[in-house]
Residue, then its C-alpha position, 0 to 999 in steps of 0.5 A: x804593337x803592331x807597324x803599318x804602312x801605306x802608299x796613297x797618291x798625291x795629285x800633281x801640284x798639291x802638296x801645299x794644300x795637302x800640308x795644309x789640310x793635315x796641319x789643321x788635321x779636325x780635333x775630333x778626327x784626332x781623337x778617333x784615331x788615339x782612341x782606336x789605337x794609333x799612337x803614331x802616325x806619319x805620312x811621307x811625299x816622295x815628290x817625284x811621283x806624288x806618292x804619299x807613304x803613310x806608317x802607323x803604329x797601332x796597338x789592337x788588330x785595326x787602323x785608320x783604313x779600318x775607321x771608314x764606317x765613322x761619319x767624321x771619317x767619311x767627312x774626311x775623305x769627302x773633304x780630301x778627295x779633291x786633291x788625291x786619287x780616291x774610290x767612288x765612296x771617296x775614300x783614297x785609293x791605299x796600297x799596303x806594304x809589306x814589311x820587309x825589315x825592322x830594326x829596334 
């Protein structure tokens, strides 16, 4: 099982509606991502600077930022791009992050 993390950013004022969206998360999105090997996943808001921390655990080599060729991914993004900094195909613009310490 492998971690990773992310950082994505939030635009200003929009965390109720980022809340929202993620509470109501599409079923079938949900799914895609359990059978694509992510057991967990979080996402975090530092509201200082509407950065968003994502972390995943994922069992085999991808993750979610490897599901963007699926349509309901896309629907995703396409759904999100209103209210978060994003690439020209509308998926959200991600930094990874480099693990620096685990403890068990």
């Amino acid at each position: 099982m492998k971690r990773v993390a992310f950082k994505m950013h939030l635009n200003e004022g929009q965390k109720a509606e980022y809340i929202k969206r993620h509470n109501e998360i599409w079923p079938e999105l949900k799914t895609l991502l359990k059978e694509a090997g992510i057991s967990e996943y979080s996402i975090f808001l530092d509201e200082e600077t509407d950065t968003l921390f994502a972390f995943q655990k994922v069992s085999g080599e991808g993750g979610s930022q490897d599901l963007g060729q699926t349509k309901i991914v896309q629907l995703w993004w396409k759904f999100m791009a209103d209210i978060m900094k994003t690439n020209p195909d509308n998926s959200p613009v991600t930094t990874p992050l480099e693990e620096v310490f685990y403890m068990e």
